[in-house]
GUDRENFI-13948 format. One record per residue (C-alpha): residue in one letter; x, z, y. Coordinates in steps of 0.1 Angstrom, whole numbers, padded with zeros to 4 digits. Example, Ala and Ser with C-alpha at 12.3 -4.5 7.8 and 13.67 -1.06 7.14 Angstrom:
2
<atom residu="a" X="0123" Z="0078" Y="-0045"/>
<atom residu="s" X="0137" Z="0071" Y="-0011"/>
This chain:
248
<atom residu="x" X="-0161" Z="1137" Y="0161"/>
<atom residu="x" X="-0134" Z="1159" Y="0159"/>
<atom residu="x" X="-0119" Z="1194" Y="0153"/>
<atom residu="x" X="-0086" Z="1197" Y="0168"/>
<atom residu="x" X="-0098" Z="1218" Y="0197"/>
<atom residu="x" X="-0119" Z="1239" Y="0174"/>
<atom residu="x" X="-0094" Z="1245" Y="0150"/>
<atom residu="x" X="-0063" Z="1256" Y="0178"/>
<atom residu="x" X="-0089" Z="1281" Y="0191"/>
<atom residu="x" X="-0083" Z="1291" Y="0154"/>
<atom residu="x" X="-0046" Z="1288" Y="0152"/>
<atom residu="x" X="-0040" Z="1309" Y="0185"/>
<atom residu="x" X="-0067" Z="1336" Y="0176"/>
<atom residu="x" X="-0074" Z="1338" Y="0142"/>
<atom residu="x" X="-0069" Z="1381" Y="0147"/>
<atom residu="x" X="-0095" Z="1383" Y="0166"/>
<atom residu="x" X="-0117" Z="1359" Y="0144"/>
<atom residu="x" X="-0105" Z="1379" Y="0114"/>
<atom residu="x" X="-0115" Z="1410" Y="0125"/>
<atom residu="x" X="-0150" Z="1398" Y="0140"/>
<atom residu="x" X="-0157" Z="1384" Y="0105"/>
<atom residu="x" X="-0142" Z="1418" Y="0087"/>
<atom residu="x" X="-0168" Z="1436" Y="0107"/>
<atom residu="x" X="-0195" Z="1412" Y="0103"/>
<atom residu="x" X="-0189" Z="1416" Y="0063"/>
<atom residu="x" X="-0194" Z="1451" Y="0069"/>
<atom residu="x" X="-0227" Z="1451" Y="0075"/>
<atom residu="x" X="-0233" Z="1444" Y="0036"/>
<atom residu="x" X="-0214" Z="1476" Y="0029"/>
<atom residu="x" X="-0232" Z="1511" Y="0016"/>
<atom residu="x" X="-0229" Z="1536" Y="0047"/>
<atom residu="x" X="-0247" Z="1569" Y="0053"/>
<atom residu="x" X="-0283" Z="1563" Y="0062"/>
<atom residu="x" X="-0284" Z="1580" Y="0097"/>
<atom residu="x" X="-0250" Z="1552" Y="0103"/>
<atom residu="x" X="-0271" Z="1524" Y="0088"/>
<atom residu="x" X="-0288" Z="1508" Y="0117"/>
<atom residu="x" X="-0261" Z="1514" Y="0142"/>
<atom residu="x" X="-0232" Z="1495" Y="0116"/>
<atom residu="x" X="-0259" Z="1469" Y="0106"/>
<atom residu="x" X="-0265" Z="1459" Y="0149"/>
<atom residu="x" X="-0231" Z="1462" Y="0150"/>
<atom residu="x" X="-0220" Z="1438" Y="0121"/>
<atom residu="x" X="-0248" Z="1417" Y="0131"/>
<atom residu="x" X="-0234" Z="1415" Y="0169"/>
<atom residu="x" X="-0197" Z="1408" Y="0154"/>
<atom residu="x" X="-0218" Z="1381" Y="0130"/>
<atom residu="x" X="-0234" Z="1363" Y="0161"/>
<atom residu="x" X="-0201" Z="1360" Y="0184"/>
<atom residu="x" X="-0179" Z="1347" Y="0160"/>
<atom residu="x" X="-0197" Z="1322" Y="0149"/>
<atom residu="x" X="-0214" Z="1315" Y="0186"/>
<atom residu="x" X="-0176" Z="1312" Y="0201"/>
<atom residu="x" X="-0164" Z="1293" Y="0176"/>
<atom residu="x" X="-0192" Z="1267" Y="0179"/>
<atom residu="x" X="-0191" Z="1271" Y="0215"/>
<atom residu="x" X="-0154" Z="1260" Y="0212"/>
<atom residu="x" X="-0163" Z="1234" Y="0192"/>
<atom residu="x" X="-0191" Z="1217" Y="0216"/>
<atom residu="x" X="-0168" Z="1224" Y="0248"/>
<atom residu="x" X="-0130" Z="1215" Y="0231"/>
<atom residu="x" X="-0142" Z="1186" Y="0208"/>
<atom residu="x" X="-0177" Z="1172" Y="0216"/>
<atom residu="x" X="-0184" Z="1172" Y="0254"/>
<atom residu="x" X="-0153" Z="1150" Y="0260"/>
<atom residu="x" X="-0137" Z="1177" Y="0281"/>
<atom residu="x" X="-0100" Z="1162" Y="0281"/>
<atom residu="x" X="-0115" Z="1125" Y="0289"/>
<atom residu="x" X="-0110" Z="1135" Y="0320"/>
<atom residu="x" X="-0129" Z="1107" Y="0336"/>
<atom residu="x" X="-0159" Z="1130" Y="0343"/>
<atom residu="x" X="-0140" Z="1147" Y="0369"/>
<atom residu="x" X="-0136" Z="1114" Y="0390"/>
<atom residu="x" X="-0165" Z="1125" Y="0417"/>
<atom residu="x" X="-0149" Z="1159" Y="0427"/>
<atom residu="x" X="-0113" Z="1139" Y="0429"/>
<atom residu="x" X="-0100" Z="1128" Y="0463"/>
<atom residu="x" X="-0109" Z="1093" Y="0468"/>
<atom residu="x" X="-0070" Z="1086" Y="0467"/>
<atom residu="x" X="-0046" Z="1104" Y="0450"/>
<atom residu="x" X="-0010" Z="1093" Y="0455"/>
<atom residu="x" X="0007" Z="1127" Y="0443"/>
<atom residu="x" X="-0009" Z="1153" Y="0427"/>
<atom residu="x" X="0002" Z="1190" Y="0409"/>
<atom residu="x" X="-0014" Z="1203" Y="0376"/>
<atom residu="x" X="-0014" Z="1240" Y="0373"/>
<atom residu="x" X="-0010" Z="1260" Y="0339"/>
<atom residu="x" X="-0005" Z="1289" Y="0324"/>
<atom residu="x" X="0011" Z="1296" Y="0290"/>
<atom residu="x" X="-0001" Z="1260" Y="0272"/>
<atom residu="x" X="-0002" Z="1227" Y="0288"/>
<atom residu="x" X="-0031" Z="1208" Y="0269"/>
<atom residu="x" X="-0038" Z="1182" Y="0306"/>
<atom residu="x" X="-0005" Z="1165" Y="0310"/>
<atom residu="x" X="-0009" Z="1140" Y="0285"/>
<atom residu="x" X="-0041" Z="1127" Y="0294"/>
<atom residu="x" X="-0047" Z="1136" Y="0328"/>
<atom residu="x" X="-0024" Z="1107" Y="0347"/>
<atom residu="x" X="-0045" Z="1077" Y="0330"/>
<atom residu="x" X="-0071" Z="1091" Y="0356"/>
<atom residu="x" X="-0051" Z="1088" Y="0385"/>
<atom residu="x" X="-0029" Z="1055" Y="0377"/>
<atom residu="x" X="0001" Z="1050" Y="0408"/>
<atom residu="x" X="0003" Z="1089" Y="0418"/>
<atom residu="x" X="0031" Z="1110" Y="0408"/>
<atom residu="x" X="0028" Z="1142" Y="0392"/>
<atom residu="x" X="0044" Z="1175" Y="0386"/>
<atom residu="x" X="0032" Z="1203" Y="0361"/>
<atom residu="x" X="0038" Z="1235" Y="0369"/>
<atom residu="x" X="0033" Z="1266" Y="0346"/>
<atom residu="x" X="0029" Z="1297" Y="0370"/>
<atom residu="x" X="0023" Z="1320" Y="0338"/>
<atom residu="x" X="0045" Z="1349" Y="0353"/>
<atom residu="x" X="0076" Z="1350" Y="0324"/>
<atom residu="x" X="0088" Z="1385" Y="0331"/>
<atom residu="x" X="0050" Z="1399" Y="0325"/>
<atom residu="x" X="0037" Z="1412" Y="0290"/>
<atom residu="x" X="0020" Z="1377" Y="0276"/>
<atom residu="x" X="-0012" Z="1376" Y="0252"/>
<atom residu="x" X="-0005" Z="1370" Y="0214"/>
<atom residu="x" X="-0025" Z="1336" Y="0214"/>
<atom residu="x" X="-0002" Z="1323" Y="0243"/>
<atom residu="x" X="0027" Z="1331" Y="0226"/>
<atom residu="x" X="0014" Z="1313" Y="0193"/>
<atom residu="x" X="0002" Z="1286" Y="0215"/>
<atom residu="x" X="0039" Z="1285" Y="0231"/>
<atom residu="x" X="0054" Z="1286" Y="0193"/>
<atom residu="x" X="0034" Z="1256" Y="0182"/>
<atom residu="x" X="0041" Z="1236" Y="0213"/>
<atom residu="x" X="0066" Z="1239" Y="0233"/>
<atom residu="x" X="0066" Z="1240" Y="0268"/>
<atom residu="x" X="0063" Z="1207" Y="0286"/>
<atom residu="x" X="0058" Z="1225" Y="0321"/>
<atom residu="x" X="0080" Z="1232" Y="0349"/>
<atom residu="x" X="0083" Z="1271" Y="0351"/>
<atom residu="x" X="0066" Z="1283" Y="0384"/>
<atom residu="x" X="0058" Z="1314" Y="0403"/>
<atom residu="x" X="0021" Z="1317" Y="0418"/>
<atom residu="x" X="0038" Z="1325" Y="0449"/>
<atom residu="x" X="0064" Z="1298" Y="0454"/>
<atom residu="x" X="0053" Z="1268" Y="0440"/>
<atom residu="x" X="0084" Z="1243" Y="0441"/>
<atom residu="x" X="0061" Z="1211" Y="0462"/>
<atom residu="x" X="0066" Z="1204" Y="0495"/>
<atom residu="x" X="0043" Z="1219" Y="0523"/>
<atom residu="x" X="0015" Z="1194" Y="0528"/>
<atom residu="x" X="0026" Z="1167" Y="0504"/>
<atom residu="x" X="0000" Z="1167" Y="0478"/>
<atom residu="x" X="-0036" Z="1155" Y="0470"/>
<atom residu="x" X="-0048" Z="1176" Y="0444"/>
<atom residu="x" X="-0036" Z="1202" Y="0428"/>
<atom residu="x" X="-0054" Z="1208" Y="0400"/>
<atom residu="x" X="-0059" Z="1239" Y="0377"/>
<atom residu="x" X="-0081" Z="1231" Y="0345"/>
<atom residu="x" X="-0085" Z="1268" Y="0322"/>
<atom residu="x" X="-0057" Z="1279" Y="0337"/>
<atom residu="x" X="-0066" Z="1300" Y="0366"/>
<atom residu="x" X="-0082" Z="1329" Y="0350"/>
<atom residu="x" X="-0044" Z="1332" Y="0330"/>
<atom residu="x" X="-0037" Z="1353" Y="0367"/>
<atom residu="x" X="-0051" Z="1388" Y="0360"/>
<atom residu="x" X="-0049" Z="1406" Y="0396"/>
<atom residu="x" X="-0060" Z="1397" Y="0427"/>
<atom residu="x" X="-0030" Z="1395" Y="0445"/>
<atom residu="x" X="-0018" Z="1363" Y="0420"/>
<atom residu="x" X="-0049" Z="1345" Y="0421"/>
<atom residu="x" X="-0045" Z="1351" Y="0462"/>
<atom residu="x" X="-0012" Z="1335" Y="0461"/>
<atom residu="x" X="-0017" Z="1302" Y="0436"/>
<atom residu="x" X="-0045" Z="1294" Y="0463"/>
<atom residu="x" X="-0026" Z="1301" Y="0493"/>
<atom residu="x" X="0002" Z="1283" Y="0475"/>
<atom residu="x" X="-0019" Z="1254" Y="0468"/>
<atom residu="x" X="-0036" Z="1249" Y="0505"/>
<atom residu="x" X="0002" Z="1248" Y="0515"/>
<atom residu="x" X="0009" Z="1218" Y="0495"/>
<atom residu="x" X="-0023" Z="1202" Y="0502"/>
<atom residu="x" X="-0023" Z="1173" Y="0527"/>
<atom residu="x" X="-0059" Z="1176" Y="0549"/>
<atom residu="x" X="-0085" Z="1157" Y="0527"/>
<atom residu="x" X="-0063" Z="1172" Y="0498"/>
<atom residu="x" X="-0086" Z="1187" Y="0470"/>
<atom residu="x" X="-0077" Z="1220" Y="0446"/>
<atom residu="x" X="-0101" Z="1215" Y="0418"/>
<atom residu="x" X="-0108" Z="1236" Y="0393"/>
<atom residu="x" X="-0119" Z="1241" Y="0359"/>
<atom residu="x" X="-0129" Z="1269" Y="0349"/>
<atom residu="x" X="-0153" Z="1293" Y="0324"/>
<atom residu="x" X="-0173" Z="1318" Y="0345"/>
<atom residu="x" X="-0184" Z="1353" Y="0333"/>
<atom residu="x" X="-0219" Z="1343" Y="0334"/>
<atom residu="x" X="-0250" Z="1348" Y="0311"/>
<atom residu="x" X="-0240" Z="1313" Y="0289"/>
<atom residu="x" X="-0206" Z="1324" Y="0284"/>
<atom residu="x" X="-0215" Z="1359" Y="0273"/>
<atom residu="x" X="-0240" Z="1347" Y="0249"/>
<atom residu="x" X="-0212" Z="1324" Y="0237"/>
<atom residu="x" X="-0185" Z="1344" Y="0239"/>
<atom residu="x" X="-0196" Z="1381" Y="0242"/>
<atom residu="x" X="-0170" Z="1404" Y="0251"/>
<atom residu="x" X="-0147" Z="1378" Y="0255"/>
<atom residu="x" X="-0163" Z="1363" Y="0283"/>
<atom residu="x" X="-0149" Z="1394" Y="0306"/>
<atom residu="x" X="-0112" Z="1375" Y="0306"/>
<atom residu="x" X="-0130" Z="1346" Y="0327"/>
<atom residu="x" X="-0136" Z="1355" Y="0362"/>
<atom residu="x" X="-0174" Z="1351" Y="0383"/>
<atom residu="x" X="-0179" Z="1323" Y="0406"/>
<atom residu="x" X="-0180" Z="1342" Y="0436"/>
<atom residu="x" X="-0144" Z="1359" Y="0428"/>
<atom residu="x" X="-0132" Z="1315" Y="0429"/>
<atom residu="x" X="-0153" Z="1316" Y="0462"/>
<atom residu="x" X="-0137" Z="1345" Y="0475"/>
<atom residu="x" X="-0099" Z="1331" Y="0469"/>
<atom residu="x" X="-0108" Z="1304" Y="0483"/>
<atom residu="x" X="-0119" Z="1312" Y="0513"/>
<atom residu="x" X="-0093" Z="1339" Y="0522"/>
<atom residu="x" X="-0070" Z="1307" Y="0514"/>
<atom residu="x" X="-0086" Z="1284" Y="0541"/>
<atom residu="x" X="-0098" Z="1259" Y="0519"/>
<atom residu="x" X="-0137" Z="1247" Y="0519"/>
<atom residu="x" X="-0158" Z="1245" Y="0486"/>
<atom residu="x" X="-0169" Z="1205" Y="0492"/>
<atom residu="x" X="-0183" Z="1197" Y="0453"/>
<atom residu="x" X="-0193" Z="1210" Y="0422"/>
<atom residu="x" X="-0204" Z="1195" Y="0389"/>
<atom residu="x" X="-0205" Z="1216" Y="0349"/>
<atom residu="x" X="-0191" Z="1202" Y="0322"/>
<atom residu="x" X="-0218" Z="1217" Y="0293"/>
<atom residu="x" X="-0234" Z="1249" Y="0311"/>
<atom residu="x" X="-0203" Z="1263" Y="0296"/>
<atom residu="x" X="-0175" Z="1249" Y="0321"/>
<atom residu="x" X="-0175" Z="1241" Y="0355"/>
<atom residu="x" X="-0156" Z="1220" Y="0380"/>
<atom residu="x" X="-0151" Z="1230" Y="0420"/>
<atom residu="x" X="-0135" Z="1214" Y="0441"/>
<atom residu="x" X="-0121" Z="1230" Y="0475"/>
<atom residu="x" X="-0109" Z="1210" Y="0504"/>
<atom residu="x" X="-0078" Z="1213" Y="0527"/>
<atom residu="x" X="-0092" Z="1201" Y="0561"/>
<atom residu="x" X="-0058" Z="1202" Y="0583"/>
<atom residu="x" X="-0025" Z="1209" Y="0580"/>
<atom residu="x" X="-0016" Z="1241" Y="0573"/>
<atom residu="x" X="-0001" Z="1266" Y="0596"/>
<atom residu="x" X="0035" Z="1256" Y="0606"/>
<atom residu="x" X="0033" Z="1221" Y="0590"/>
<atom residu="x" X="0041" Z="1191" Y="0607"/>
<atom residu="x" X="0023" Z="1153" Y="0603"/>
């Protein structure tokens, strides 16, 4: 049992634990009467999420064996002789992820976009470990057309905040993707267990159908699915031939 995930969820956002504990703590505090019950839901609300996200964090990051890795072998291609690992910001996969796939090469590409404003627990993330990544754009990911796969994108994906940069990692991605190729994905959902865990937070992950969508204006199939605690999921989507313009 550990609590080295726990405790970086800390390290990169202890603001916003700070200040959900600062207005828990006011809920003890003498207020007006008629402001009474509104501050006392509302430091009871701040009471419940911290806590909830933090242990959340704890079960996902540290007890569920997220970052084993070997529980996504049944949404992996059945061979993998190269494959491309997507992130954004902090690379926490790199190290552990090729003992799953021993004899395939890998690249790591961050597609974080470097000339766009970056959240203050990335940056604190970035000072406490430097980058190990290749620097990437969504759009022009440096792999050869049809020469991967699986790309895979574990907590990562949601790092792309419009549409049009979600559109182009998965476009991106089917490029690279021989046919049988896989993008798989890990991901949290905005969904009813990730708003009780995580509240307001929840609304920086993205639903399953907006994956879905992507995906399909990409041309790749949705071919398996498995969660990882009802708090993270895995899809897999499938290249099924070459992609336009590509040779064999």
């Amino acid at each position: 049992m550990t609590v080295r995930g726990v405790a970086q969820v800390l390290a990169f956002n202890w603001p916003k634990v700070l200040g959900g504990a600062a207005v828990a703590v006011a809920g003890f505090l003498p207020v007006p009467a008629p402001l009474r019950r509104p501050v006392r839901w509302g430091s009871g609300a701040a009471a419940w999420f911290t806590f909830a996200s933090l242990a959340a964090s704890w079960w996902v990051y540290d007890l569920s064996g997220l970052y084993g890795w070997t529980w996504l072998r049944p949404v992996l291609p059945a061979r993998v002789r190269r494959h491309v690992l997507i992130t954004a910001g902090f690379d926490e996969v790199s190290p552990t992820f090729p003992a799953v796939l021993p004899g395939s090469v890998g690249v790591t590409l961050d597609v974080l976009d470097p000339d766009a404003p970056v959240e203050a627990s990335i940056r604190r993330a970035r000072k406490r470990f430097p980058a190990r990544a290749l620097q990437a754009r969504a759009h022009a990911l440096p792999v050869g057309t049809a020469s991967a796969d699986l790309v895979l994108a574990v907590l990562a994906a949601h790092e792309l905040r419009t549409p049009a940069a979600r559109e182009a990692l998965f476009a991106e991605a089917r490029r690279v993707l021989r046919p049988g190729g896989r993008l798989v994905l890990v991901e949290h959902h905005r969904d009813l267990p990730n708003v009780l865990a995580f509240g307001p937070g929840a609304w920086h992950f993205y639903p399953r159908r907006e994956w879905e969508r992507v995906a399909a204006r990409a041309g790749l199939r949705p071919v398996a699915r498995l969660r990882r605690t009802p708090l993270v999921s895995a899809a897999a989507f499938e290249a099924r031939e070459l992609p336009a313009g590509a040779t064999s």
